[in-house]
Backbone as CSV, one residue per row, in Angstrom:
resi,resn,N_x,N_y,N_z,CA_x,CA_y,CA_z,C_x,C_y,C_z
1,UNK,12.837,25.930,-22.260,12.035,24.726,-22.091,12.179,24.238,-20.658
2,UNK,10.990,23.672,-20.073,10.886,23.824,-18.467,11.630,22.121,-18.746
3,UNK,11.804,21.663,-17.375,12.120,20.184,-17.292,11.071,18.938,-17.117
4,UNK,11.744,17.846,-17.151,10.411,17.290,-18.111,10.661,16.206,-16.748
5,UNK,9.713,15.225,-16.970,9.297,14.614,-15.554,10.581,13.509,-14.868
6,UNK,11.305,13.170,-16.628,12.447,12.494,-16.539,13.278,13.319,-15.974
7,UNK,13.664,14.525,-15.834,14.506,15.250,-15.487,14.570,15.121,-13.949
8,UNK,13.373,15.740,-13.512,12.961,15.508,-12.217,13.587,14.353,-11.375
9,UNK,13.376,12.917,-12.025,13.483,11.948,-11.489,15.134,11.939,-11.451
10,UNK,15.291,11.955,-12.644,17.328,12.045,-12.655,17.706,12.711,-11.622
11,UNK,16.956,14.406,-11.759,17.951,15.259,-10.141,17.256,14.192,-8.717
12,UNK,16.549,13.813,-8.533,15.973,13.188,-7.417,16.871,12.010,-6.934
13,UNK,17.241,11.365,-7.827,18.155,10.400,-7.918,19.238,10.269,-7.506
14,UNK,19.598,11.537,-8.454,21.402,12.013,-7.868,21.631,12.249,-6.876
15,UNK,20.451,13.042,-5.800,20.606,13.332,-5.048,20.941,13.016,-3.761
16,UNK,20.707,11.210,-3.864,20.486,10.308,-2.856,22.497,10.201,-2.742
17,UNK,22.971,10.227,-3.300,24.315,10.142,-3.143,25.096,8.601,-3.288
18,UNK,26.234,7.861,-2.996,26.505,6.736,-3.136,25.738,5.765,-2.479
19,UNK,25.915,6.266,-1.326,25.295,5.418,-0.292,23.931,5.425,0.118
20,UNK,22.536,6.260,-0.704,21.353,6.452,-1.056,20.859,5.690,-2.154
21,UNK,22.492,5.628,-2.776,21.790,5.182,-4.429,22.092,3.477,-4.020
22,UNK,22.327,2.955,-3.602,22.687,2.064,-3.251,21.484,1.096,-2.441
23,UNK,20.922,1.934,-1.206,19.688,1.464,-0.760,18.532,1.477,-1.783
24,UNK,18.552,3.203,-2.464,17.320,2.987,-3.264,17.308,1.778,-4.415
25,UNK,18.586,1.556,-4.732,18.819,0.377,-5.909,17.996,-1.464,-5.244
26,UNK,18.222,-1.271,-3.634,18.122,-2.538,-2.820,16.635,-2.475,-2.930
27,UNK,15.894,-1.352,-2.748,14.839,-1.193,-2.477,13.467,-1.110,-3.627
28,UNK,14.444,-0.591,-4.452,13.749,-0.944,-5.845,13.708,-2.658,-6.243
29,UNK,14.304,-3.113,-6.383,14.626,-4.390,-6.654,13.461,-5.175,-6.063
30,UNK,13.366,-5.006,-4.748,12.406,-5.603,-3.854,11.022,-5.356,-4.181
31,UNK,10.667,-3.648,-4.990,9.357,-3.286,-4.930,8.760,-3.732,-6.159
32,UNK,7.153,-4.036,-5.635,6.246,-4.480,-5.991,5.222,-3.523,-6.908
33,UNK,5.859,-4.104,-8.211,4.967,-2.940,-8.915,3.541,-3.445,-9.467
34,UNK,2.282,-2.545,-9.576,0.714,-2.979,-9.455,1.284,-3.568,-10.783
35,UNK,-0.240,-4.455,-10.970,-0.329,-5.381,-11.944,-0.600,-4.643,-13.054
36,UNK,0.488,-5.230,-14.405,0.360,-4.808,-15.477,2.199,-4.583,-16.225
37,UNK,2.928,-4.566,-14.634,4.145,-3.858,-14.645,5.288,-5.182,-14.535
38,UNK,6.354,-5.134,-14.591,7.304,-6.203,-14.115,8.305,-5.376,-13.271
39,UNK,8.738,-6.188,-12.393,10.148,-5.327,-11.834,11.261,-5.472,-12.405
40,UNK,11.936,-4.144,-12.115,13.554,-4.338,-12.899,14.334,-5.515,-12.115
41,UNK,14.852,-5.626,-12.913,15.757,-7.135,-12.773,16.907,-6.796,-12.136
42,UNK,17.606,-7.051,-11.070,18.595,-7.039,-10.262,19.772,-6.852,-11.567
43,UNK,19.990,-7.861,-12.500,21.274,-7.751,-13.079,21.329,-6.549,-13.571
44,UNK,20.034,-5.548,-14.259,20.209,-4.560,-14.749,19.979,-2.854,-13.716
45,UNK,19.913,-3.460,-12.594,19.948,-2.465,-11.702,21.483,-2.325,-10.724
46,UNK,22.159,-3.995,-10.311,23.288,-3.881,-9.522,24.349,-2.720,-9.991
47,UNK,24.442,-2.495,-10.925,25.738,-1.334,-11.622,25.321,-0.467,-12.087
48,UNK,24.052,-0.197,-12.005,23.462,1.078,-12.532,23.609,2.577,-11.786
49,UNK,23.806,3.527,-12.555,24.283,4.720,-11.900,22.625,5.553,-11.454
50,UNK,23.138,6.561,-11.418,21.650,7.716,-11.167,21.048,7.969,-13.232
51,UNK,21.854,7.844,-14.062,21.362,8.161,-15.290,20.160,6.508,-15.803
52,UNK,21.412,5.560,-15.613,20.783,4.228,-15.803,19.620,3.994,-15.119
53,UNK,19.286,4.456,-13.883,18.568,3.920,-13.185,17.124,4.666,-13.658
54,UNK,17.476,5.981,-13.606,16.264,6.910,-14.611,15.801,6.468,-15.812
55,UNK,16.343,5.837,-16.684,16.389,5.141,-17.963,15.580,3.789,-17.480
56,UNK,16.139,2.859,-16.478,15.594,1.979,-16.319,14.029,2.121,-16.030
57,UNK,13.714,3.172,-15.171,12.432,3.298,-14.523,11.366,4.065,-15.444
58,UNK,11.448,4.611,-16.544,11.467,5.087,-17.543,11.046,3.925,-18.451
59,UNK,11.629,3.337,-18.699,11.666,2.243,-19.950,10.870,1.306,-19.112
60,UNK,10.691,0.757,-17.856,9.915,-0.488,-16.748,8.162,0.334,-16.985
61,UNK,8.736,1.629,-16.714,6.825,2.143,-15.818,6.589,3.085,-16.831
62,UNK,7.183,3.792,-17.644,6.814,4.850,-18.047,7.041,6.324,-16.865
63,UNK,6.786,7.500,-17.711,7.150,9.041,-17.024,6.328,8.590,-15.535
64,UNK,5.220,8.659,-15.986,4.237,8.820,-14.949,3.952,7.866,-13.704
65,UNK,4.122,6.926,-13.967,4.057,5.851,-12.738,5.425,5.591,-12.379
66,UNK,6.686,5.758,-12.943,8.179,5.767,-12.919,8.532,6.652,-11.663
67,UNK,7.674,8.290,-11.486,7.334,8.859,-10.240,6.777,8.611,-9.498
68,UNK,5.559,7.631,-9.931,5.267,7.168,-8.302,5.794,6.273,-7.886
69,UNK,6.341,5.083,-8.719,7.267,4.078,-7.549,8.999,4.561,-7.344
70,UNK,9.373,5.972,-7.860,9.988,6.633,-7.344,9.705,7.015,-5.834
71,UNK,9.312,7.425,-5.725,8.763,8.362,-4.509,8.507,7.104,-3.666
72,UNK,7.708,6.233,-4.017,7.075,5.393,-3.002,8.348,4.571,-2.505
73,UNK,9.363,4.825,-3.190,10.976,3.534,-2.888,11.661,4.224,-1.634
74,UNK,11.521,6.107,-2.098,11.808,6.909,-1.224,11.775,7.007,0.009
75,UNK,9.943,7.253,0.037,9.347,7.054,0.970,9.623,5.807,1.806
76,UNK,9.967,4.938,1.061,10.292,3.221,2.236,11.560,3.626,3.068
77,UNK,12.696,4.576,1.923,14.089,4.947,2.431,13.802,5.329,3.669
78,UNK,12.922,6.144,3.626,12.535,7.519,5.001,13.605,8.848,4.475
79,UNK,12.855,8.701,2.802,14.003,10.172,2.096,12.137,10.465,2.061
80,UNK,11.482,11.010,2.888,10.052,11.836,2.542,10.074,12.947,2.142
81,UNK,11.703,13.599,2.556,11.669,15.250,1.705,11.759,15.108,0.270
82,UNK,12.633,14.246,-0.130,13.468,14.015,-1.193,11.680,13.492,-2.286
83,UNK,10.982,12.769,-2.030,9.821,12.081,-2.471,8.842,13.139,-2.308
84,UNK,8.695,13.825,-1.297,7.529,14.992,-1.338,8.157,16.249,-2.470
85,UNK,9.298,16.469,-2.415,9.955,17.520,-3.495,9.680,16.922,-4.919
86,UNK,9.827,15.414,-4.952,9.477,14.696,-6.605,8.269,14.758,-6.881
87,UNK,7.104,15.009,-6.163,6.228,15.141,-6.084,5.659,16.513,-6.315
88,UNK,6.246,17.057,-5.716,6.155,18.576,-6.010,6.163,19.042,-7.450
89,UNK,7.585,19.020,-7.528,8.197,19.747,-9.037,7.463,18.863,-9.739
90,UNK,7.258,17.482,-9.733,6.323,16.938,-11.293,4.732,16.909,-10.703
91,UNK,4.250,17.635,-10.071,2.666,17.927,-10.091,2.398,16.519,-9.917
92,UNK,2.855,15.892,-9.258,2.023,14.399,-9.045,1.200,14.596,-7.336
93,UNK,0.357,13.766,-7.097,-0.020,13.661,-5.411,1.343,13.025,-4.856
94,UNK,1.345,13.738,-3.735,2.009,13.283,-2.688,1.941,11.561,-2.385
95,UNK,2.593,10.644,-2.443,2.399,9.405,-2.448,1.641,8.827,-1.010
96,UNK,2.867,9.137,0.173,1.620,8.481,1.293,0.438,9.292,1.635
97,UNK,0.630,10.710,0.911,-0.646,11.464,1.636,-2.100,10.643,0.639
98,UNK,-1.418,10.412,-0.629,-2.342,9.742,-1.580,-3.549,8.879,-1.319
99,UNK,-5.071,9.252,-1.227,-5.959,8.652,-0.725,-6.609,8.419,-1.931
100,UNK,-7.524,7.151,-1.842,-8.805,7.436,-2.713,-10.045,8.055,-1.927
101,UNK,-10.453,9.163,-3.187,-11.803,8.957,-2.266,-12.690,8.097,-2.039
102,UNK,-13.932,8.467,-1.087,-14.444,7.459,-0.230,-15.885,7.461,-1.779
103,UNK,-16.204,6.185,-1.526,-17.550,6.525,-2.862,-18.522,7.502,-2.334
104,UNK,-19.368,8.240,-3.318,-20.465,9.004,-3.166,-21.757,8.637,-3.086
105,UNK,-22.556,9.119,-2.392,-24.054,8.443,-2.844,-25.137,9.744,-2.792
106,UNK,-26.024,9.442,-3.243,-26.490,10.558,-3.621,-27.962,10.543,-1.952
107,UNK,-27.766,9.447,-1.480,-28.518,9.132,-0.381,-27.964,9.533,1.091
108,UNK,-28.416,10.030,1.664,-28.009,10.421,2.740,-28.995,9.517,4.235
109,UNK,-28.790,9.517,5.192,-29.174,8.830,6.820,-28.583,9.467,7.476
110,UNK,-29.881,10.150,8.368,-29.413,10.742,9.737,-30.068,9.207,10.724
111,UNK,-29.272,8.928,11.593,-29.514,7.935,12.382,-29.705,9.185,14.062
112,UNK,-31.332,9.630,14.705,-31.120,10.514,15.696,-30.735,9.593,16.758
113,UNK,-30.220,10.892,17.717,-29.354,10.318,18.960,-30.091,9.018,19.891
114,UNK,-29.609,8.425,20.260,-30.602,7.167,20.634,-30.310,7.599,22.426
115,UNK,-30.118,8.720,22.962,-30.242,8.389,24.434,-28.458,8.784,25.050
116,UNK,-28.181,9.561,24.921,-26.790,9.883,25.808,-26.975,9.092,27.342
117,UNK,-28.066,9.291,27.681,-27.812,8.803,29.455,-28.155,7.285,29.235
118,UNK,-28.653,6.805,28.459,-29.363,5.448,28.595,-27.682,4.672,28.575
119,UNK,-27.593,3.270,28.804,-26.977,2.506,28.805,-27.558,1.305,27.331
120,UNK,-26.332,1.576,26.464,-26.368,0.418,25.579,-26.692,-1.195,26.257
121,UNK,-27.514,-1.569,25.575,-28.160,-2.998,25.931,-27.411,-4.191,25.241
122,UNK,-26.192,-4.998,25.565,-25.796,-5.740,25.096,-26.865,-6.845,24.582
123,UNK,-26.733,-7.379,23.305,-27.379,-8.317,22.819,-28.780,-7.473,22.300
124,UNK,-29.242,-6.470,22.212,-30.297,-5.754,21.881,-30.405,-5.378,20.419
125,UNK,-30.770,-6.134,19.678,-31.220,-5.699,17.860,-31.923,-5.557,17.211
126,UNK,-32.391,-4.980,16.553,-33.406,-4.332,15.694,-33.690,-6.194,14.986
127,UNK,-35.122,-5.822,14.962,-35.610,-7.382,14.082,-36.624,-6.354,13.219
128,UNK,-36.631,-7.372,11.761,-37.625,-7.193,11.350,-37.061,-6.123,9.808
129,UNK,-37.931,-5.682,9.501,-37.718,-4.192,8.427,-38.165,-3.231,8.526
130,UNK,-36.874,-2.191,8.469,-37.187,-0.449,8.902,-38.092,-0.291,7.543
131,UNK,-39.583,0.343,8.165,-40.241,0.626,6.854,-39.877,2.153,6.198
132,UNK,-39.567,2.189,4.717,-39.445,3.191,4.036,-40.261,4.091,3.853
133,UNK,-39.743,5.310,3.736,-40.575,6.265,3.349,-41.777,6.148,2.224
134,UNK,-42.291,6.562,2.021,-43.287,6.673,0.132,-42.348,6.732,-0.841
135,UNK,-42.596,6.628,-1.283,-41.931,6.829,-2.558,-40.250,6.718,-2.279
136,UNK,-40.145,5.826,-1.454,-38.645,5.594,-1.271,-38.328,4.384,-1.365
137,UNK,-37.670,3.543,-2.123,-37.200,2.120,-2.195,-36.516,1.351,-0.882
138,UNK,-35.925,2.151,-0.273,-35.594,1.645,1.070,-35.347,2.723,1.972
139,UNK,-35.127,2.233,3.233,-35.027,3.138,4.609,-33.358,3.902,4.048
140,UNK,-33.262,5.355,4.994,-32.573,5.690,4.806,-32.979,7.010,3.202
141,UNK,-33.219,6.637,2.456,-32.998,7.334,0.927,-33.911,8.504,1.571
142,UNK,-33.508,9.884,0.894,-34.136,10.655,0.830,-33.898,11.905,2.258
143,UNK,-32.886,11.078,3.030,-32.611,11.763,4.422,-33.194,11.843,5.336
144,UNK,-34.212,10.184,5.217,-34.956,9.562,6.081,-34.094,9.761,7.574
145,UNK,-35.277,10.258,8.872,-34.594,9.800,9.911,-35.158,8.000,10.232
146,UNK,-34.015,7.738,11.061,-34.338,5.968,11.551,-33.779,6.719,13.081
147,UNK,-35.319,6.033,13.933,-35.099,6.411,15.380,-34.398,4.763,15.773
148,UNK,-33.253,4.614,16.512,-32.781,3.013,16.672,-33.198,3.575,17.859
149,UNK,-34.090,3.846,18.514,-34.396,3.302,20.238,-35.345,2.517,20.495
């Protein structure tokens, strides 16, 4: 039987040593978990070992988000190996590489080049409304060009 995400987090833990477990304990305490969550409570974190503390984060966030504000406590440490490896072995994203994507649209705008040699005209703006294509609800849809010169 392979190891399970709790496992992960336990060796990750241990690994930080006395004086790791100690910051990550300071640092947990402090972090801000998204809404829905509470933070562990100082009294039940000050004496907590590497087992307790897995248990704690476990029982606060659950498996799955328990790794990401793992990693992300890490990551504050500047332990990024230690957080990119937790990341690793439990198939989660990488925490700071972690992006959302950008939204999609199914509309596209080419805006053509307005003039490399010309000099931008401070105070110079388009008035009025870019008229749309046919059968297009507004400028832009459809991969309308808009000449801005």
């Amino acid at each position: 039987m392979g190891k399970t995400l709790r496992d992960h987090l336990f060796d990750t833990i241990r690994e930080l040593g006395k004086s790791g477990l100690k910051t990550f304990k300071d640092k947990l305490n402090n972090f801000q978990p998204k809404e829905g969550y509470n933070p562990i409570r100082w009294g039940e974190l000050e004496n907590a070992d590497a087992v307790e503390i897995t248990r704690l984060l476990v029982s606060y966030y659950k498996e799955d988000y328990a790794v990401e504000v793992a990693g992300k406590v890490l990551e504050d440490m500047d332990e990024k190996k230690l957080a990119h490896n937790l990341f690793q072995a439990t198939g989660k994203a990488t925490g700071g590489a972690q992006q959302t994507p950008a939204p999609t649209s199914s509309t596209r705008t080419r805006v053509t080049d307005i003039g490399a040699q010309q000099e931008p005209q401070v105070g110079h703006f388009l008035t009025g409304p870019i008229p749309a294509s046919p059968g297009s609800s507004r400028a832009g849809d459809s991969g309308d060009e808009i000449d801005l010169r």
